[in-house]
Backbone atoms as SQL, in Angstrom:
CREATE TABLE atoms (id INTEGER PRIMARY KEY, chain TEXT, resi INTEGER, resn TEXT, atom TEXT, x REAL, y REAL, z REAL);
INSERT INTO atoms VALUES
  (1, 'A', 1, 'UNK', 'N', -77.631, 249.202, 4.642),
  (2, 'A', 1, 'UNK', 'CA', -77.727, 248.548, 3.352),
  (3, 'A', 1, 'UNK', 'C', -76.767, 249.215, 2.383),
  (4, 'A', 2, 'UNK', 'N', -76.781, 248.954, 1.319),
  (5, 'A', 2, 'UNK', 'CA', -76.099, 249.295, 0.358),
  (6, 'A', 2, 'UNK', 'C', -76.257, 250.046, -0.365),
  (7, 'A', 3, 'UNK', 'N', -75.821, 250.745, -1.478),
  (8, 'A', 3, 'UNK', 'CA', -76.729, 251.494, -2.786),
  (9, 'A', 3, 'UNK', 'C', -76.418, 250.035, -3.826),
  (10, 'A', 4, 'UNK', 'N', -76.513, 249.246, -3.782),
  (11, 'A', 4, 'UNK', 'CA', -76.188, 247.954, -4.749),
  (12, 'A', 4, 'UNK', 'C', -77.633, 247.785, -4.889),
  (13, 'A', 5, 'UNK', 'N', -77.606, 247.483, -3.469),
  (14, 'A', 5, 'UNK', 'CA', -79.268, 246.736, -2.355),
  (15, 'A', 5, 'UNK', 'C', -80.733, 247.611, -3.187),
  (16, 'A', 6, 'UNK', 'N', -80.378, 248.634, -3.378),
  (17, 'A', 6, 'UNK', 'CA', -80.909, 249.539, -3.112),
  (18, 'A', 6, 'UNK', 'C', -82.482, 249.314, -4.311),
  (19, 'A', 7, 'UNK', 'N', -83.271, 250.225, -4.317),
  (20, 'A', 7, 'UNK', 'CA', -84.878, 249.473, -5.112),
  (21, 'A', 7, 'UNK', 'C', -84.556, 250.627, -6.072),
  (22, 'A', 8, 'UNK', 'N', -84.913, 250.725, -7.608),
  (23, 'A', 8, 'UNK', 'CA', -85.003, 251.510, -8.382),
  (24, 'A', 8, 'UNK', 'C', -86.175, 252.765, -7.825),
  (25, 'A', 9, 'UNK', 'N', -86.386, 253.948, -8.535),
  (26, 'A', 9, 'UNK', 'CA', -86.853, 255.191, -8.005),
  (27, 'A', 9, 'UNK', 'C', -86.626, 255.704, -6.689),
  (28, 'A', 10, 'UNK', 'N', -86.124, 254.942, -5.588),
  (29, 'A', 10, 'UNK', 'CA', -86.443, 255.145, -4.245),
  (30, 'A', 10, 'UNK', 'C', -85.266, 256.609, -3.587),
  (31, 'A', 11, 'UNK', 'N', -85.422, 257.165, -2.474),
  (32, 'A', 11, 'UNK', 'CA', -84.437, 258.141, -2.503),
  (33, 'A', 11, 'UNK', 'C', -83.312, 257.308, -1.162),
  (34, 'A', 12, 'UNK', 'N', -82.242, 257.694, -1.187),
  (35, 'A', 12, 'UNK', 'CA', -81.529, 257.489, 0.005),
  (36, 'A', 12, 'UNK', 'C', -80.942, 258.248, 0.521),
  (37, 'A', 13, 'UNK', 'N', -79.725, 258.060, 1.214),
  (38, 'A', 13, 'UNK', 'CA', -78.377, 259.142, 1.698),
  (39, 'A', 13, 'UNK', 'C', -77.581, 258.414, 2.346),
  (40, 'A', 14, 'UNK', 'N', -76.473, 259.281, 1.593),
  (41, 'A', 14, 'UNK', 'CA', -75.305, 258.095, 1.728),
  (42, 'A', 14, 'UNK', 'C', -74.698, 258.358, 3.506),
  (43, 'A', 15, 'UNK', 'N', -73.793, 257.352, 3.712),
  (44, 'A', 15, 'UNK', 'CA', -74.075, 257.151, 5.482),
  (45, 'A', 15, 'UNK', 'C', -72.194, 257.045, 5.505),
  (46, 'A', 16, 'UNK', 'N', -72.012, 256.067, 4.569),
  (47, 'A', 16, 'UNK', 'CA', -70.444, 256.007, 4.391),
  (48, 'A', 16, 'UNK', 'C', -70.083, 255.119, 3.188),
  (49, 'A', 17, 'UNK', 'N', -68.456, 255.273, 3.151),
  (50, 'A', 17, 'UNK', 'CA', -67.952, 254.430, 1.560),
  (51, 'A', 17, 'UNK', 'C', -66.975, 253.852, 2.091),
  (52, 'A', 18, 'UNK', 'N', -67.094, 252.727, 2.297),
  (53, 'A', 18, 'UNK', 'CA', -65.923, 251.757, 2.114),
  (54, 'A', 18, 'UNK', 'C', -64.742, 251.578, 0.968),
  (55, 'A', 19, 'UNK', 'N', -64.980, 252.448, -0.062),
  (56, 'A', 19, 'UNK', 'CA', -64.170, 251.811, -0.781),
  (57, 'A', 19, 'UNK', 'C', -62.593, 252.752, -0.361),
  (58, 'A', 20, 'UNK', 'N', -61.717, 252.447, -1.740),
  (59, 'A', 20, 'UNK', 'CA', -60.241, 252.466, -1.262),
  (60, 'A', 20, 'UNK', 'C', -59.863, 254.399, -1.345),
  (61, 'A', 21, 'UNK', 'N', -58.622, 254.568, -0.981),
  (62, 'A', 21, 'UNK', 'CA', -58.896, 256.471, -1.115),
  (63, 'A', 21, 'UNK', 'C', -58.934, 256.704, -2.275),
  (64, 'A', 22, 'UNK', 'N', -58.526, 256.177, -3.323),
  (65, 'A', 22, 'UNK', 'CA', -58.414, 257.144, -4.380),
  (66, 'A', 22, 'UNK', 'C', -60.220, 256.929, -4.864),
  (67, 'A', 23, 'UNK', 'N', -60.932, 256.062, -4.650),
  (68, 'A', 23, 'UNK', 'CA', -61.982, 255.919, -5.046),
  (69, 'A', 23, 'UNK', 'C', -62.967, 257.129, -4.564),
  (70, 'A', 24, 'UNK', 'N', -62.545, 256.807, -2.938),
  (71, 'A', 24, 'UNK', 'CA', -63.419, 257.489, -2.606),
  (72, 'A', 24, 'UNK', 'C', -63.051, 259.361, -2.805),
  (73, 'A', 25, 'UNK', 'N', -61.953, 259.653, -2.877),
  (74, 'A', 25, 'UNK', 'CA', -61.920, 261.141, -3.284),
  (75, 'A', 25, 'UNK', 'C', -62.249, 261.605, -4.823),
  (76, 'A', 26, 'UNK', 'N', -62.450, 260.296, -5.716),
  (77, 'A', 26, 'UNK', 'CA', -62.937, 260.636, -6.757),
  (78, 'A', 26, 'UNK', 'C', -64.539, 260.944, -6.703),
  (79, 'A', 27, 'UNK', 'N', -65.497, 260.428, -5.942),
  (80, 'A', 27, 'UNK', 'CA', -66.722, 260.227, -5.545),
  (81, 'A', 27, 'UNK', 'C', -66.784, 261.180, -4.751),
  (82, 'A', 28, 'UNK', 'N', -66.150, 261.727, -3.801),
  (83, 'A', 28, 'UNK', 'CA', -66.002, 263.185, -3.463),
  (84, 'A', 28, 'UNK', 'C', -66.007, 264.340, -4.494),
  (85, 'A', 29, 'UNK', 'N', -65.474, 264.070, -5.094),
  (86, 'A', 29, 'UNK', 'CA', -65.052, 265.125, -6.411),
  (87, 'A', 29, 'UNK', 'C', -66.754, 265.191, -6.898),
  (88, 'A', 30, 'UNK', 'N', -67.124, 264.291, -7.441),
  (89, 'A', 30, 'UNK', 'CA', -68.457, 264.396, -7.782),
  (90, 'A', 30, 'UNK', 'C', -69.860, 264.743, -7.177),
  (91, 'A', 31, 'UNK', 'N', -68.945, 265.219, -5.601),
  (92, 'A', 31, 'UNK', 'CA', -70.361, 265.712, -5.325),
  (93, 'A', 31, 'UNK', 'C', -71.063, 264.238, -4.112),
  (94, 'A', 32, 'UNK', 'N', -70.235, 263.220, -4.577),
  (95, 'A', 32, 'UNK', 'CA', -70.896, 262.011, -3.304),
  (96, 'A', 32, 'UNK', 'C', -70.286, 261.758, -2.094),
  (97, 'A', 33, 'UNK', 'N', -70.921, 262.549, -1.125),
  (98, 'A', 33, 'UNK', 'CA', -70.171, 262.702, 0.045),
  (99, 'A', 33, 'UNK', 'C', -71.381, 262.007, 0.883),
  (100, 'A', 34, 'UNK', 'N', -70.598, 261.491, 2.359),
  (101, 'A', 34, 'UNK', 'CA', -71.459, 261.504, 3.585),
  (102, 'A', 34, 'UNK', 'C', -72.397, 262.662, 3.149),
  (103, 'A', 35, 'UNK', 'N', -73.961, 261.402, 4.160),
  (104, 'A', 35, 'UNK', 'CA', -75.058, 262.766, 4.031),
  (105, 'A', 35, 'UNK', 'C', -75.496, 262.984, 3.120),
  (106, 'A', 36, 'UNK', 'N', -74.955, 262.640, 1.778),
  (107, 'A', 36, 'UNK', 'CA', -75.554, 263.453, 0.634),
  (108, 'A', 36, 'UNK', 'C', -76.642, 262.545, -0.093),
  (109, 'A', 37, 'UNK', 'N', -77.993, 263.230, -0.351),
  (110, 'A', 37, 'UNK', 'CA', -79.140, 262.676, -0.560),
  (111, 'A', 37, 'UNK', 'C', -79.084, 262.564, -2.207),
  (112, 'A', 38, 'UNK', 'N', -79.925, 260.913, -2.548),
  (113, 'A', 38, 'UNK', 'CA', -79.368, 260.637, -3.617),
  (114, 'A', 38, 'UNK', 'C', -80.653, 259.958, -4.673),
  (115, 'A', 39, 'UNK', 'N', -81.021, 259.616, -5.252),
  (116, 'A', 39, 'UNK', 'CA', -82.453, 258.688, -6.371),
  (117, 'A', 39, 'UNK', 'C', -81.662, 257.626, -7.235),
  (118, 'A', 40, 'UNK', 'N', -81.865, 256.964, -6.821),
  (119, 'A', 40, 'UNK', 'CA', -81.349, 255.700, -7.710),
  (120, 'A', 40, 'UNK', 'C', -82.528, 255.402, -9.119),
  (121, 'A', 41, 'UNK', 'N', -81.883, 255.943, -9.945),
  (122, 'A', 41, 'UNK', 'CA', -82.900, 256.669, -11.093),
  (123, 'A', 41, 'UNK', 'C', -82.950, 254.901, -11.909),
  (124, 'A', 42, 'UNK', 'N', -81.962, 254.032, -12.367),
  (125, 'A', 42, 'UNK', 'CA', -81.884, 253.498, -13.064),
  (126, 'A', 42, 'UNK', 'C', -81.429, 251.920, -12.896),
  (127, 'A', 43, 'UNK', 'N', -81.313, 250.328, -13.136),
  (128, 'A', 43, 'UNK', 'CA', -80.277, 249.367, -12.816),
  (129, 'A', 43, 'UNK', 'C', -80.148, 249.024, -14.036),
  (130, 'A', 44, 'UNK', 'N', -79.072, 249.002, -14.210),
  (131, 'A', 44, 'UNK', 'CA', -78.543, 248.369, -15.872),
  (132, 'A', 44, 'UNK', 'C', -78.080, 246.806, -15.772),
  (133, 'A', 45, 'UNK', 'N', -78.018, 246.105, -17.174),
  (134, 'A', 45, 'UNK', 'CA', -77.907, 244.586, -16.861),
  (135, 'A', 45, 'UNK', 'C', -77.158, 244.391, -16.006),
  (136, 'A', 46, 'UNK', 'N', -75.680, 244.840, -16.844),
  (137, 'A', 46, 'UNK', 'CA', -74.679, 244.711, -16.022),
  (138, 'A', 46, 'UNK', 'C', -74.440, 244.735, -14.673),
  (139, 'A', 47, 'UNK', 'N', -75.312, 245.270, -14.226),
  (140, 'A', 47, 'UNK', 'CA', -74.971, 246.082, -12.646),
  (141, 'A', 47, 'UNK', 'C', -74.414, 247.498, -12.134),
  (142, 'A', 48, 'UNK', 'N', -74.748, 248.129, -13.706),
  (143, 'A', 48, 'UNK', 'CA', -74.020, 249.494, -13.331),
  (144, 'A', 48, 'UNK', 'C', -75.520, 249.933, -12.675),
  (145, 'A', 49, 'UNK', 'N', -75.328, 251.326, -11.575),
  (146, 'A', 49, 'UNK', 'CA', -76.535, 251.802, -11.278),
  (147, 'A', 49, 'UNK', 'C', -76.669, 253.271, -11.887),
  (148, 'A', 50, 'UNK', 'N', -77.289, 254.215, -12.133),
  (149, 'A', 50, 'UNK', 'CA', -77.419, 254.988, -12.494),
  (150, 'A', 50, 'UNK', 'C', -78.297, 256.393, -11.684),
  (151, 'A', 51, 'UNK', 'N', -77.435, 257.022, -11.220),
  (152, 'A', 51, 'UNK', 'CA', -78.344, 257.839, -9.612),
  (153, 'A', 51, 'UNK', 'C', -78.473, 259.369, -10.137),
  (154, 'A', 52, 'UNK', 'N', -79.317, 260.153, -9.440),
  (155, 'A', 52, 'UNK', 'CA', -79.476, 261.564, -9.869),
  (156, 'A', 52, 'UNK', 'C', -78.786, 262.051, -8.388),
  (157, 'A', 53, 'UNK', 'N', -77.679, 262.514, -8.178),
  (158, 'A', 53, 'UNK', 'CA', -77.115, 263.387, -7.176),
  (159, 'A', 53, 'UNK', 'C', -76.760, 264.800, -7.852),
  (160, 'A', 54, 'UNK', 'N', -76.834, 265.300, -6.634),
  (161, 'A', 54, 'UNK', 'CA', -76.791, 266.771, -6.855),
  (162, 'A', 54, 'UNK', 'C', -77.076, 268.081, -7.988),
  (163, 'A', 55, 'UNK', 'N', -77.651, 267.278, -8.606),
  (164, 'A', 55, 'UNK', 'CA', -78.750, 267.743, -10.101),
  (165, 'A', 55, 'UNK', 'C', -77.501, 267.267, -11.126),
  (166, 'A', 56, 'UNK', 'N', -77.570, 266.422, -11.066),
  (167, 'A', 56, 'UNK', 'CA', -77.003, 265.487, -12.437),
  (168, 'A', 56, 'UNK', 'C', -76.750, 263.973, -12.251),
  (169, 'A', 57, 'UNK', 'N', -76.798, 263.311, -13.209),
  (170, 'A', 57, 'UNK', 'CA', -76.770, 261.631, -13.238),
  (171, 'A', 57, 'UNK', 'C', -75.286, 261.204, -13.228),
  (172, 'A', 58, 'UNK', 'N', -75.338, 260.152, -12.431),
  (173, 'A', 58, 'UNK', 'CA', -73.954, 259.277, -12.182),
  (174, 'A', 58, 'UNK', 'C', -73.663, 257.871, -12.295),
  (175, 'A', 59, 'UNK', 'N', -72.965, 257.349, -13.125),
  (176, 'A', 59, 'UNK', 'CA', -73.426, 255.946, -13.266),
  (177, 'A', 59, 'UNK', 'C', -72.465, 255.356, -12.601),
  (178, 'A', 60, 'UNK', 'N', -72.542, 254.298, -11.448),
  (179, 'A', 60, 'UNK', 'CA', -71.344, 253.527, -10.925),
  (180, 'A', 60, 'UNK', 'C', -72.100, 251.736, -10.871),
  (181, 'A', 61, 'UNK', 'N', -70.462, 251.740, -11.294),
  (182, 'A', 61, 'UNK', 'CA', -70.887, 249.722, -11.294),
  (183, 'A', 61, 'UNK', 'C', -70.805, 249.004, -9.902),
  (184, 'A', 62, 'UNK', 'N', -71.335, 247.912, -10.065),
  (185, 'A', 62, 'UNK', 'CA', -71.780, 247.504, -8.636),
  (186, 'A', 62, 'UNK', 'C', -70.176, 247.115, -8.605),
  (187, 'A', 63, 'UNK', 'N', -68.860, 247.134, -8.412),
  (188, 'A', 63, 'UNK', 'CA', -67.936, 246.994, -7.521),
  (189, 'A', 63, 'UNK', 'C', -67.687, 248.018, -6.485),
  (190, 'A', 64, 'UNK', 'N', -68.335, 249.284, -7.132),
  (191, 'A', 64, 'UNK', 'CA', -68.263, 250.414, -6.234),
  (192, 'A', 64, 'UNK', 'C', -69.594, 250.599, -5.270),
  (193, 'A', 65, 'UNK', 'N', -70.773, 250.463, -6.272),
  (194, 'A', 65, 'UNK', 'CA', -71.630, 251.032, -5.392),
  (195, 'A', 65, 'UNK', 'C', -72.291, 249.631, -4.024),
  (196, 'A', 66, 'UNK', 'N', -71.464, 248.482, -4.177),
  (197, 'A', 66, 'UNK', 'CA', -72.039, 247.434, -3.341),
  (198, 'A', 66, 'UNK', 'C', -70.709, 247.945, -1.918),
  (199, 'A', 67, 'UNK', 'N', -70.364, 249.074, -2.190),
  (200, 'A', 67, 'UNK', 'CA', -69.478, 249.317, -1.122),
  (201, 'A', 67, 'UNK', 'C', -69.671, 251.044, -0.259),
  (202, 'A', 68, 'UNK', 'N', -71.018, 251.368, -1.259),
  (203, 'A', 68, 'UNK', 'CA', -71.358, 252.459, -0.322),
  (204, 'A', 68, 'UNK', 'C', -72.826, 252.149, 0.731),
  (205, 'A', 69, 'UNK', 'N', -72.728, 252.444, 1.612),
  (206, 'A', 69, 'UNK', 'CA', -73.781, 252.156, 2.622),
  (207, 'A', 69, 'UNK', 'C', -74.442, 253.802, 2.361),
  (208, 'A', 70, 'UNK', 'N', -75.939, 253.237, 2.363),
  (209, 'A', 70, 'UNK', 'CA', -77.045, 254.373, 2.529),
  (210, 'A', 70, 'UNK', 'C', -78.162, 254.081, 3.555),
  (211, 'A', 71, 'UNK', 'N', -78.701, 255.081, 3.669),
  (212, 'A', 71, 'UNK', 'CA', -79.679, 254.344, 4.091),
  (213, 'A', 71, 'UNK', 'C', -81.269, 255.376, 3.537),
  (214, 'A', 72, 'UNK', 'N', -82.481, 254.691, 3.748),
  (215, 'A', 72, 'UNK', 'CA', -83.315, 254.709, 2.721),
  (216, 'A', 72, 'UNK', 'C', -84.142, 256.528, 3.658),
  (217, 'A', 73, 'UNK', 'N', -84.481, 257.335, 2.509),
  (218, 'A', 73, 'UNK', 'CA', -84.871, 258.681, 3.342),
  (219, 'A', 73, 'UNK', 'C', -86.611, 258.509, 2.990),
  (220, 'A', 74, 'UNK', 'N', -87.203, 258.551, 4.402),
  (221, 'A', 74, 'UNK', 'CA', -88.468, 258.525, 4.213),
  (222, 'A', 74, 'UNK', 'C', -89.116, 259.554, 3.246),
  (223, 'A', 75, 'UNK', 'N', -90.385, 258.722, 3.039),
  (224, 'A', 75, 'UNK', 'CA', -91.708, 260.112, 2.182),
  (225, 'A', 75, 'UNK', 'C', -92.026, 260.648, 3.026),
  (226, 'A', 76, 'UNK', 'N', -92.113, 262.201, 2.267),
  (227, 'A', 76, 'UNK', 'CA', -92.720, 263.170, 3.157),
  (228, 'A', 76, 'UNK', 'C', -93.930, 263.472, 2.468);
């Protein structure tokens, strides 16, 4: 699935990013790598999403985030 897809509060981890290189080494830069476990804290009208990674908030608009695949990390 997606992080687009994705349900408000729920946790995930990201699996891979489709998007283009410079995108994705910017999203690197921040800490959003493969693997990396994530809370989709927020959905704004627009479609921006708003996530808590790596102890701080990140807001990406759905052109980006309908192009990262996660997938959903069970409750423990």
């Amino acid at each position: 699935m997606t992080l687009y897809e994705g349900k408000t509060g729920r946790k995930y981890r990201v699996e891979s990013m489709e998007t283009g290189e410079e995108v994705t080494r910017r999203l690197q830069a921040l800490g959003l790598i493969e693997g990396t476990p994530l809370t989709l804290l927020n959905r704004k009208k627009k479609g921006a999403l708003i996530l808590y990674v790596r102890g701080t908030r990140l807001a990406l608009g759905k052109d980006i985030s309908s192009h990262i695949l996660v997938k959903e990390e069970l409750a423990e």
